[in-house]
C-alpha positions, -999 to 999 in steps of 0.1 A, spaced: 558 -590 109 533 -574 131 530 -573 171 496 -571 187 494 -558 222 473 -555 245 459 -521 257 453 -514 290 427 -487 302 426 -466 337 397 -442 348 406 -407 353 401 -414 391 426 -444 388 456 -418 371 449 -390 397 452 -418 426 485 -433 412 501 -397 410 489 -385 447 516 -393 472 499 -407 496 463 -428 495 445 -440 525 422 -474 526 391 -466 545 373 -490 565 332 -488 566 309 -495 589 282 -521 578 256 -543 593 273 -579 583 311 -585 601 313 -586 638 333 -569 662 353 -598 668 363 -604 627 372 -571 621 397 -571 650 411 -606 634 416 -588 600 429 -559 614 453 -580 631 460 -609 608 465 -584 579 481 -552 590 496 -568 622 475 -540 642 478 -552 677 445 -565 695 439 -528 716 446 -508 686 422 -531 665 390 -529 685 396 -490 687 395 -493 649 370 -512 654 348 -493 679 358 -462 658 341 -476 624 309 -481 646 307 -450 663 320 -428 634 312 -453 603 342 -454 588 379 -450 599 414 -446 582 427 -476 583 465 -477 562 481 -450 543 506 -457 517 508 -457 477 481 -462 453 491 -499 444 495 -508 477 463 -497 494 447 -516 460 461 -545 476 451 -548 502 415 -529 495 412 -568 475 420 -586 506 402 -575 530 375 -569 504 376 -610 500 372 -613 539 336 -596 535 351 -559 548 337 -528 531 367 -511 524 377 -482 495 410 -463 483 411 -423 490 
């Protein structure tokens, strides 16, 4: 009787991301999302409260890009896809 399975692949960036501690998900500055729904975002999905959102906020625009959450790999992936689906530029350091 023989199993198959299914191999999975990582990039070398992906393995030395899981291992680090900590990772942080960076916000970007871009030319499409308004003030306004990035401060809903930051709000709605990492319960930022409205003044510390639009410093985010103003800080993205002034500096073009901001820390935004720290936390492990797999987490910061998660949400990374989320507020990558509400048109936010947004990467894992």
């Amino acid at each position: 009787m023989s199993v198959e399975t299914e191999q999975e692949t990582f990039t070398l960036e992906e393995i030395l991301a899981s291992v680090k501690e900590s990772n942080r998900l960076i916000l970007w500055n871009d030319d499409i999302n308004t003030f306004d729904h990035v401060i809903y975002c930051m709000m709605h999905y990492l319960q930022y409260s409205e003044s510390e959102a639009e410093r985010i906020a103003w800080r993205v625009h002034n500096e073009g890009k901001c820390a935004i959450l720290e936390g492990s790999y797999t987490e910061m992936e998660i949400y990374r896809k989320i507020l990558k689906t509400e048109g936010l530029t947004v990467s894992v350091e």
